[in-house]
C-alpha positions as CSV (number, residue, x, y, z in Angstrom):
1,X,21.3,26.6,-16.4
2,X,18.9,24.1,-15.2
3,X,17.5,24.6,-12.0
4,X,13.8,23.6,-9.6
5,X,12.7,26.7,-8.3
6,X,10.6,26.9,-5.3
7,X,7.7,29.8,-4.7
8,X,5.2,30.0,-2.2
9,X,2.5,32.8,-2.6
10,X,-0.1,32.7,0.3
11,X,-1.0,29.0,0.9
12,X,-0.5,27.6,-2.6
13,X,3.2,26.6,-3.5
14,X,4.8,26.0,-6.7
15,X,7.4,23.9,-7.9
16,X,9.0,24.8,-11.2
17,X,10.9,22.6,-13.4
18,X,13.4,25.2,-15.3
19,X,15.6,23.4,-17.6
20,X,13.9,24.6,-21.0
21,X,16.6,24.2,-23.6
22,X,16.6,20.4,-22.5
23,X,12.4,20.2,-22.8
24,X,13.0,20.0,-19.0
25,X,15.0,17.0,-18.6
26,X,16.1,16.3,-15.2
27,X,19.7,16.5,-14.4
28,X,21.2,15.5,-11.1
29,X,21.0,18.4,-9.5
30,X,17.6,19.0,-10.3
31,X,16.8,15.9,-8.2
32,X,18.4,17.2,-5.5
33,X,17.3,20.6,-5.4
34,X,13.1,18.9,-5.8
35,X,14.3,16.8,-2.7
36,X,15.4,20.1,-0.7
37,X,11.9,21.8,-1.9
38,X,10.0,18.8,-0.7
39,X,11.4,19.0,2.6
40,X,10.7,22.1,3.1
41,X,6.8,22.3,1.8
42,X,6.6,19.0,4.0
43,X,7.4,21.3,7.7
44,X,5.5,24.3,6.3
45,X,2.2,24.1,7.8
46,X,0.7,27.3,6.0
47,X,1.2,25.6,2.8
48,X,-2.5,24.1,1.7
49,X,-1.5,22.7,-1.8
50,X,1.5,22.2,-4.3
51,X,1.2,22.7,-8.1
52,X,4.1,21.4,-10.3
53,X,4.8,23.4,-13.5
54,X,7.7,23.7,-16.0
55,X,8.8,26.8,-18.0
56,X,8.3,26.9,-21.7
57,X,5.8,25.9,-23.5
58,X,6.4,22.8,-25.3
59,X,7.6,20.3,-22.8
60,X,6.2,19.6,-18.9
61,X,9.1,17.4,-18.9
62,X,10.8,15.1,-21.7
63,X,12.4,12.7,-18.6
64,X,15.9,12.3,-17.3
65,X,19.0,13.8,-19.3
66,X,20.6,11.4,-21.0
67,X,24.1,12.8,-20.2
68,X,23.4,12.4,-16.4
69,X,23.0,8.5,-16.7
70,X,24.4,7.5,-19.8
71,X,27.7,7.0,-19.0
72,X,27.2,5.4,-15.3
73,X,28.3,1.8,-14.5
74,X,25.2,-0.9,-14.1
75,X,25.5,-0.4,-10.6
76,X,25.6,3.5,-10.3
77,X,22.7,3.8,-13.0
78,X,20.7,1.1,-10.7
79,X,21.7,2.4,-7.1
80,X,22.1,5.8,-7.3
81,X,20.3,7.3,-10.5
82,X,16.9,4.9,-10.9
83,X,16.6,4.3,-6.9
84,X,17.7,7.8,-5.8
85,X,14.8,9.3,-8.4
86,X,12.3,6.8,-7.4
87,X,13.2,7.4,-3.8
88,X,12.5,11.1,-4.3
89,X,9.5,10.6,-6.5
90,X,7.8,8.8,-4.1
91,X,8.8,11.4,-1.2
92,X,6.7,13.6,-3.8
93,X,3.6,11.0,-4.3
94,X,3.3,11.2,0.0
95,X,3.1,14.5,0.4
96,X,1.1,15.0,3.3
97,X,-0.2,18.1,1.0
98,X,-2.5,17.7,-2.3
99,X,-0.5,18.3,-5.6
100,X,-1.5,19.2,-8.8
101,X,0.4,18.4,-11.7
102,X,0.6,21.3,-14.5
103,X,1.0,19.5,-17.7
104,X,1.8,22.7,-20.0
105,X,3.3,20.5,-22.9
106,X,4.2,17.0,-23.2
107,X,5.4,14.7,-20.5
108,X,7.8,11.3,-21.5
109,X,9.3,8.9,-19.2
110,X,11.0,10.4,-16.1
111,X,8.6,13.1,-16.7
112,X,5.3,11.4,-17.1
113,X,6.7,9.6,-13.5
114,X,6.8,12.9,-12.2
115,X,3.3,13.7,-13.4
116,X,1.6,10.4,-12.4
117,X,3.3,10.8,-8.6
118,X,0.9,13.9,-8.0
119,X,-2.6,13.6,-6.9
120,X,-3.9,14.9,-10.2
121,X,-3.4,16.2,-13.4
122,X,-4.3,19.0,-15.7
123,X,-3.1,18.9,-19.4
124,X,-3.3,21.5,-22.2
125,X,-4.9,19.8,-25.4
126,X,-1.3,20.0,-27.0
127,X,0.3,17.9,-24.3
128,X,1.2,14.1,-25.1
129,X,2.4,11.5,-22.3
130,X,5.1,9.0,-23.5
131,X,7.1,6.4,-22.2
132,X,9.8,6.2,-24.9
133,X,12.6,4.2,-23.0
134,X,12.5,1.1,-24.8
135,X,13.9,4.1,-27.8
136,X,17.0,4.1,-25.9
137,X,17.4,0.2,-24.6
138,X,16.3,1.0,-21.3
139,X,13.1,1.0,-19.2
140,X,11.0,3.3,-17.1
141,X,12.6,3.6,-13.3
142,X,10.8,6.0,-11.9
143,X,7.9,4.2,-11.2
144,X,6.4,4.1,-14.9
145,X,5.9,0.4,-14.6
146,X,4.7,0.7,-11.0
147,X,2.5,3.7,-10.5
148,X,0.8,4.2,-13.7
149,X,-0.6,0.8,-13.9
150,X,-2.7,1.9,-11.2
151,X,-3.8,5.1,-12.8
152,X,-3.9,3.5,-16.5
153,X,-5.5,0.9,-18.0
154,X,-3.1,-2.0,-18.6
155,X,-3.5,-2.1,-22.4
156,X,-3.0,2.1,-22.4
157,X,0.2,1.5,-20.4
158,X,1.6,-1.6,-22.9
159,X,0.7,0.9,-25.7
160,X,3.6,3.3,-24.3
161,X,5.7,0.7,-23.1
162,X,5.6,-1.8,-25.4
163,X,4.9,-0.1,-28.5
164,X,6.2,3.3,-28.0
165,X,2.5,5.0,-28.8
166,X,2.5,8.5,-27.4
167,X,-1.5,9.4,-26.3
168,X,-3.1,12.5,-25.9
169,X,-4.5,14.6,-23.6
170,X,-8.2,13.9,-24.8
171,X,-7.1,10.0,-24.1
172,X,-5.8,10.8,-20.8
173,X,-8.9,12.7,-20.1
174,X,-11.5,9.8,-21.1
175,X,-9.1,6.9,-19.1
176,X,-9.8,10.0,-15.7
177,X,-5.3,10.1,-16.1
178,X,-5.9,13.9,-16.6
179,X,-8.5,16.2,-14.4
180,X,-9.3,18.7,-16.9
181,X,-8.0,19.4,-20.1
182,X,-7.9,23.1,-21.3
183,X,-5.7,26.1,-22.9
184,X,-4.8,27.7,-19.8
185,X,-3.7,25.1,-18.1
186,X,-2.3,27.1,-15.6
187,X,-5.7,28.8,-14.3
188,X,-7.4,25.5,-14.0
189,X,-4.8,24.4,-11.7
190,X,-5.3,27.8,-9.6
191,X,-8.6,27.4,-9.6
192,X,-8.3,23.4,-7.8
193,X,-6.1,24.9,-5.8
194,X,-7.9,27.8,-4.8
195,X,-10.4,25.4,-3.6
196,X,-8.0,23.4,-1.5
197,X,-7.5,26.3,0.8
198,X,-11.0,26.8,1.8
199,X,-11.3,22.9,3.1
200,X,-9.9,21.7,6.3
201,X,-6.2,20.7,6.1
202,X,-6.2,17.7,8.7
203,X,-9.3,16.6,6.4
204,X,-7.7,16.5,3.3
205,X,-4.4,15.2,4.8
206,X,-5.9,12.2,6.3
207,X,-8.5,11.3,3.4
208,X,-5.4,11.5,1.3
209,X,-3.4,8.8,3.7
210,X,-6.9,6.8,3.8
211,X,-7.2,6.7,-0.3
212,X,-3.1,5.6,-0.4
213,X,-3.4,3.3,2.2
214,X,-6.3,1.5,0.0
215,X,-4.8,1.5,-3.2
216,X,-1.2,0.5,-1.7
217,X,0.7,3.8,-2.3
218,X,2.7,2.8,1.3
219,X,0.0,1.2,2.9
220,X,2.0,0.3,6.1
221,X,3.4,3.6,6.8
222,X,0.1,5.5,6.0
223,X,-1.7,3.1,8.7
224,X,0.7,3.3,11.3
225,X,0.8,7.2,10.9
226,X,-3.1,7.2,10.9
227,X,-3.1,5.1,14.1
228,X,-0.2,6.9,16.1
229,X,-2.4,10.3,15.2
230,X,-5.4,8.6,17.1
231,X,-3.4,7.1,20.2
232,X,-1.7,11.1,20.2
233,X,-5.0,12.5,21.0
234,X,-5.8,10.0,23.9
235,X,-5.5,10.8,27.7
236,X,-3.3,7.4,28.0
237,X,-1.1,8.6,25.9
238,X,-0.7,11.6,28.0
239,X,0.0,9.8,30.9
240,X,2.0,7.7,29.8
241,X,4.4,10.4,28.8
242,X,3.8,12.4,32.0
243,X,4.3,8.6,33.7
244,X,7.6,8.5,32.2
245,X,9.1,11.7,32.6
246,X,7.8,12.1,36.2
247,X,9.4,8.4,37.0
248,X,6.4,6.7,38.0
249,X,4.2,3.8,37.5
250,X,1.5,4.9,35.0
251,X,-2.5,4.5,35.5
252,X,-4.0,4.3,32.3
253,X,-7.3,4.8,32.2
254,X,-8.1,3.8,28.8
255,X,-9.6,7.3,27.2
């Protein structure tokens, strides 16, 4: 049965793809269920840093299960499958909280989405990243188009795309797709994360909104949050609350 499991040890969480007969495929309800776990890492201020893994060994995740789109009208397979996943995919890629993605085997389409919407990678030298849609007459909508041409080169990306290459993990390494590539992939990532939970969290949750905010990952969200954190720490915005709930005229005094 496929499932995402959830486990939080201490300040690290970790999100598990389980779906192993399927290389990891995501079904509908292993959408929802990443959703739910989002949400709830999102409200849990103990949490410090996320790692995403998969069970098995041979996949990280081959993409989206065929048999959960295949046989949806044009406009379910646009509304609800490719928007609802890119919807939940970026939900993932604004984490307030840095995410490390576990790449234990070989990631393709929906799965190399999911890779590329964490903050950074680590990749056993086994592990391959695909974006083999085009083998089935459709195209990446998960942001493979969107996202990775940010974090690939553009001729690397058209090599996938366009041509169906798959590249490897010593590829990803030199193009900086991948962190670190090494056998236990696994300690690597517990290592980063380790790291993470020594340095302040309000740091590393607002250098993380400054470097999405440059490259355009919601720009417009991540300054307005920026800026409302600022104005919440002022006196005027204290009195303008107080103002407010006390029904008076409020004296701002510009501090």
């Amino acid at each position: 049965m496929s499932d995402v499991h959830l486990d939080i040890r201490g300040r690290i969480a970790e999100i598990r793809l389980d779906n192993p007969t399927k290389l990891n495929a995501f079904t509908v309800d292993m959408l929802a269920r990443l959703a739910a776990h989002l949400d709830v890492i999102e409200r849990d201020t103990q949490i410090a840093c996320v790692l995403v893994t998969a069970e098995g060994e041979k996949a990280f995740c081959s993409g989206a299960d065929i048999n959960g789109w295949g046989d949806l009208t044009p406009a379910e397979f646009a509304r609800h499958w490719v928007r609802g996943g890119h919807r939940i995919f970026d939900r993932l890629a604004r984490l307030s909280k840095p995410t490390i993605a576990v790449l234990n085997g070989h990631a393709f389409g929906g799965g190399l989405e999911l890779a590329s919407a964490c903050d950074i990678r680590v990749m056993t030298p086994r592990a391959t990243i695909a974006l083999p849609e085009a083998a089935v007459g459709i195209v990446p909508g998960w942001s493979g188009t969107q996202r990775l041409a940010r974090l690939l080169p553009e001729p690397v990306l058209k090599e996938m795309a366009l041509f169906g290459r798959r590249i490897s993990a010593e590829r990803a390494l030199q193009f900086g797709f991948a962190a670190e590539v090494g056998e236990d992939v696994r300690a690597l990532a517990e290592t980063i994360a380790a790291r993470v939970t020594e340095l302040s969290p309000r740091a590393v949750e607002i250098a993380k909104s400054m470097i999405h905010a440059a490259r355009g990952e919601d720009a417009g969200a991540m300054i307005e949050a920026l800026g409302s954190a600022a104005i919440s720490a002022s006196a005027d915005r204290n009195e303008g609350v107080s103002a407010f709930r006390e029904k008076r005229k409020p004296t701002f005094s510009g501090q």
